[in-house]
C-alpha positions as CSV (number, residue, x, y, z in Angstrom):
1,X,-25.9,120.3,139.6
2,X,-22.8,121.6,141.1
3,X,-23.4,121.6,145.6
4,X,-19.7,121.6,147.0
5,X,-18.8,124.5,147.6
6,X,-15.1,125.2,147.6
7,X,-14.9,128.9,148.1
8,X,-17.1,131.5,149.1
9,X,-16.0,135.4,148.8
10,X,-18.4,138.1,150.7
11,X,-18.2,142.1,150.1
12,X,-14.7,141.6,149.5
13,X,-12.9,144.9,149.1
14,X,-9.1,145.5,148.3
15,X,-7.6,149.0,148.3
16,X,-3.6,150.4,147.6
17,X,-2.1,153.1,149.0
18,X,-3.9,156.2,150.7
19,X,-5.2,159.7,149.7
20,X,-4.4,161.1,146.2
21,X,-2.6,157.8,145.5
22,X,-5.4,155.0,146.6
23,X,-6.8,152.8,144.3
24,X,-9.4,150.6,145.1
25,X,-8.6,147.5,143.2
26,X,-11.6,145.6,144.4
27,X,-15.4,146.7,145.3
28,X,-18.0,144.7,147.4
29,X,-17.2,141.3,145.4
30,X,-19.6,138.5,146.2
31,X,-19.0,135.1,144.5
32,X,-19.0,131.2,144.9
33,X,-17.1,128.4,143.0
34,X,-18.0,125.0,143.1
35,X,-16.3,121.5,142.7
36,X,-16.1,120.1,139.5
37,X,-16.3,123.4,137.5
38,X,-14.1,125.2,135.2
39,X,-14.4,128.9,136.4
40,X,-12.6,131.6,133.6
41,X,-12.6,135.4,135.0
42,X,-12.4,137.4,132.6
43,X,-11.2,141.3,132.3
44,X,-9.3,143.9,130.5
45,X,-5.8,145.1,132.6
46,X,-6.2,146.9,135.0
47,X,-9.7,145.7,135.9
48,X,-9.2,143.6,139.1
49,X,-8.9,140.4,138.1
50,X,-5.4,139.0,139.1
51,X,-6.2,141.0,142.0
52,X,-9.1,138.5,142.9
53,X,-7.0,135.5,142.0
54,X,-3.9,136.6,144.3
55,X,-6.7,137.8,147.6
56,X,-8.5,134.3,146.9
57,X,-5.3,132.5,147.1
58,X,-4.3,133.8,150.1
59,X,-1.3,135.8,148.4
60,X,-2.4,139.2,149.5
61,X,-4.7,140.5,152.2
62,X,-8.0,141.8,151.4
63,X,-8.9,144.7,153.0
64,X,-12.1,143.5,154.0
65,X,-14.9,141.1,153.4
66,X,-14.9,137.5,154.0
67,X,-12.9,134.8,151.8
68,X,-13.6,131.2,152.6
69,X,-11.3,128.5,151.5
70,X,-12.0,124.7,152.2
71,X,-14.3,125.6,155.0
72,X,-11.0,128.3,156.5
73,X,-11.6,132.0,156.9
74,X,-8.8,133.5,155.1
75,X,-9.1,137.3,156.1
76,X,-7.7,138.0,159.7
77,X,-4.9,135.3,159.6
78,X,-1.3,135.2,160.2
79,X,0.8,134.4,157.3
80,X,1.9,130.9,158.7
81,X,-2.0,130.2,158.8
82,X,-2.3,130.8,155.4
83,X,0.6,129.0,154.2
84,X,-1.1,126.0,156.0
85,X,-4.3,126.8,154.1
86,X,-3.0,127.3,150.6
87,X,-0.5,124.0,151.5
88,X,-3.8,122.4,152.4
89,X,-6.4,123.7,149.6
90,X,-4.5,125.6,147.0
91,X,-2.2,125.4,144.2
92,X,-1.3,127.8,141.1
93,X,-0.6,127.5,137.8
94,X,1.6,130.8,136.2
95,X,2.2,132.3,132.8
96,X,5.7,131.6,132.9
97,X,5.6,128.6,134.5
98,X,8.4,128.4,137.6
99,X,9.9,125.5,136.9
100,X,13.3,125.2,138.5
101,X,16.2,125.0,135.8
102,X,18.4,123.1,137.3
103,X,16.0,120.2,138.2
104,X,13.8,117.5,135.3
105,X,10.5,117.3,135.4
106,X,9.7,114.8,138.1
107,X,11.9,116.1,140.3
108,X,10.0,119.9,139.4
109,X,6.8,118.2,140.4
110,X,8.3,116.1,143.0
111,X,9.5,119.4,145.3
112,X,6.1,120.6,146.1
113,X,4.6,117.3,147.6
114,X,7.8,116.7,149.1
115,X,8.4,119.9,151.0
116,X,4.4,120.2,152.0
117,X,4.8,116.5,153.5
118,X,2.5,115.1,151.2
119,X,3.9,112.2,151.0
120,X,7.6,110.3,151.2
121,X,9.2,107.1,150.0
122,X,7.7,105.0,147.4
123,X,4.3,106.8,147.9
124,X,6.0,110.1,146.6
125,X,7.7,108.4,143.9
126,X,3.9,107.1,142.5
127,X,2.4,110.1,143.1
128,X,5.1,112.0,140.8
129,X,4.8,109.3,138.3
130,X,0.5,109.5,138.1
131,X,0.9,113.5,137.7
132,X,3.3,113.6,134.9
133,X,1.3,110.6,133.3
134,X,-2.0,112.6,134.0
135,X,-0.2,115.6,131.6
136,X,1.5,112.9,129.4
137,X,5.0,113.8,130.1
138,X,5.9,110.2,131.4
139,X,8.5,110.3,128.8
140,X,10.0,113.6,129.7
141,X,10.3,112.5,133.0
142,X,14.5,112.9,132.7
143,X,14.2,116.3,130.8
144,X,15.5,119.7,132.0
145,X,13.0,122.8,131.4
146,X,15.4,123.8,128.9
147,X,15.0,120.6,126.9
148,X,11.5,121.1,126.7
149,X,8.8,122.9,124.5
150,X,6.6,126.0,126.4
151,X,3.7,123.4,126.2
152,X,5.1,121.3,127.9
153,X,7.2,123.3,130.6
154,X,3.5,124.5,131.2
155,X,2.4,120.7,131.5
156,X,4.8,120.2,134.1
157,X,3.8,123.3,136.0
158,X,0.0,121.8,136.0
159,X,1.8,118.3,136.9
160,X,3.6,120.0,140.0
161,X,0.0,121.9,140.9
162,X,-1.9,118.6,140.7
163,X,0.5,116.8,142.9
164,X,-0.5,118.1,146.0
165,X,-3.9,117.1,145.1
166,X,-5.6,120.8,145.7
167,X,-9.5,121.6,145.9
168,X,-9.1,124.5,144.6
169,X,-6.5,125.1,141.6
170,X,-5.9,128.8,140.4
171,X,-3.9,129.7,136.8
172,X,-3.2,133.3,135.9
173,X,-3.1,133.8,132.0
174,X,-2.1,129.5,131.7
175,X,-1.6,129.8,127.7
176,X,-0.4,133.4,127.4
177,X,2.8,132.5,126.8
178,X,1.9,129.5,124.4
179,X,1.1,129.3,120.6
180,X,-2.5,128.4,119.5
181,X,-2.5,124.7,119.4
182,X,-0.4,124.3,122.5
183,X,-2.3,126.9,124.6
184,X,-5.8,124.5,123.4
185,X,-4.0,121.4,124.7
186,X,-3.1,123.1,128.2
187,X,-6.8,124.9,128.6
188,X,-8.3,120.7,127.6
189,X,-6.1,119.4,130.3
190,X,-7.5,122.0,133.0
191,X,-10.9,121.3,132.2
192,X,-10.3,117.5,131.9
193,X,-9.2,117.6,135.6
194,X,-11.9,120.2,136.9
195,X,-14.8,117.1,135.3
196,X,-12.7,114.5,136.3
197,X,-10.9,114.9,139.6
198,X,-13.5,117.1,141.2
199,X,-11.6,120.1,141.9
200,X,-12.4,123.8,141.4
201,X,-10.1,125.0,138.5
202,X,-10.4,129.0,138.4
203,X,-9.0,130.6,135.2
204,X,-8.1,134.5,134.9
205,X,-7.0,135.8,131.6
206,X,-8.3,138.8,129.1
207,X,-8.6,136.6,126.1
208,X,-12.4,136.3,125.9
209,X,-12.0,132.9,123.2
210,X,-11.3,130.9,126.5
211,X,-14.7,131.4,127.9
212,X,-16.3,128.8,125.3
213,X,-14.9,126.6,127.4
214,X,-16.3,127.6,131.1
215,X,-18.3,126.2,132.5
216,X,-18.7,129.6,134.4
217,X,-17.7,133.1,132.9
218,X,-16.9,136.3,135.7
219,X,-16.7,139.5,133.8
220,X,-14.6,142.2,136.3
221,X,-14.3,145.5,135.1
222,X,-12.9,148.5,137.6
223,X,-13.1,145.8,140.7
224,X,-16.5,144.8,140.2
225,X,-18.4,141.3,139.0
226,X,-19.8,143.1,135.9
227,X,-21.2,139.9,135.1
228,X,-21.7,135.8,135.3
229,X,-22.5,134.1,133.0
230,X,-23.3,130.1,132.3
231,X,-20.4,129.1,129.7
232,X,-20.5,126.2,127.4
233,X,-18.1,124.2,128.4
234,X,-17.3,122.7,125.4
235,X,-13.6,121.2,124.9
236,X,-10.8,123.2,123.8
237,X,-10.7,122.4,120.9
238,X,-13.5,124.3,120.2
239,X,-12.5,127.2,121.4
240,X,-12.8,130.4,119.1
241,X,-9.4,132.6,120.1
């Protein structure tokens, strides 16, 4: 039974612009994630649910509500607080992966830790090594992006994410921009470290073959939880896309 709780979001609301022109992307959202679970949100465009990621990560503001992070109120703070909160807590995982063209892998995943002071020497070096051998990309360690397959530019992004060991580890659309069996490897290896390392991994995308995997499944439709549902969680492998 899942008991950590990593986040907490309370009558969160986000709204754009004002009058004729405001949209209220999110409405009175109330949710929980937990350690050790694979969360996928799920949701046409349009409905909300990149919204949610980007006001859980501390990206944008929320208009109100409460949003809990790693025991750290998130709604009210400065900018530098929430740097130091995502720096602390967080990391992301993108569609197109932001890797840095003119650097190789390690040195990809290597900036991250390095810059956030997470670690320095011979400590960084090993903790470079581990995540690109928790990925299997030890042998691309040398390799530019451009010398690599998407699958495994995407491997490195979730190499650079893990390195700064996060609780909580958000991916918007992870395999949209990956064929069928490299998109099953990528979704295996974020629910592989969710059940193994303990962390939160939170998955937004509209492609509703994904949620055989969850553990958990959020429906959002027009900024509201429309649903949750308990998933399967079986491996990707056996997921119907």
């Amino acid at each position: 039974m899942l008991t950590e709780t990593i986040a907490t979001l309370s009558d969160v609301t986000k709204v754009y612009g004002e009058g004729e022109a405001k949209v209220e992307a999110l409405k009175g959202v109330d949710l929980e994630f937990f350690a050790g679970e694979l969360v996928v949100i799920l949701g046409p465009s349009g409905s909300g649910k990149t919204t949610l990621l980007n006001v859980l990560g501390g990206i944008e503001a929320a208009t109100s509500g409460s949003i809990v992070v790693g025991g750290e109120e998130l709604v009210g703070r400065s900018a530098e607080q929430l740097a130091t909160i995502r720096r602390d807590n967080l990391a992301f995982v993108f569609q197109f992966y932001n890797l840095i063209p003119t650097l190789t892998a390690a040195e990809n995943v290597r900036i991250i830790p390095e810059l956030t002071h997470k670690g320095s020497g011979s400590e960084l070096t090993e903790l470079v090594a581990a995540a690109l051998a928790s990925v299997g990309l030890t042998d691309r360690e040398n390799n530019f992006p451009g010398q690599m397959s998407g699958g495994q530019q995407q491997r490195v992004a979730i190499a650079r994410a893990l390195a700064t060991k996060p609780h909580l580890l958000l991916c918007d659309e992870p395999t949209g921009a990956l064929d069928l069996a490299t998109g099953r490897q990528v979704l295996e290896l974020l629910q592989s470290t969710a059940q193994t390392d303990g962390r939160c991994v939170v998955v937004v995308t509209h492609n509703s073959g994904i949620a055989t995997m969850a553990d958990r499944v959020i429906r959002v439709h027009e900024g509201k939880i429309a649903g949750v549902e308990e998933g399967e969680g079986r491996p990707a492998r056996e997921v119907n896309w």
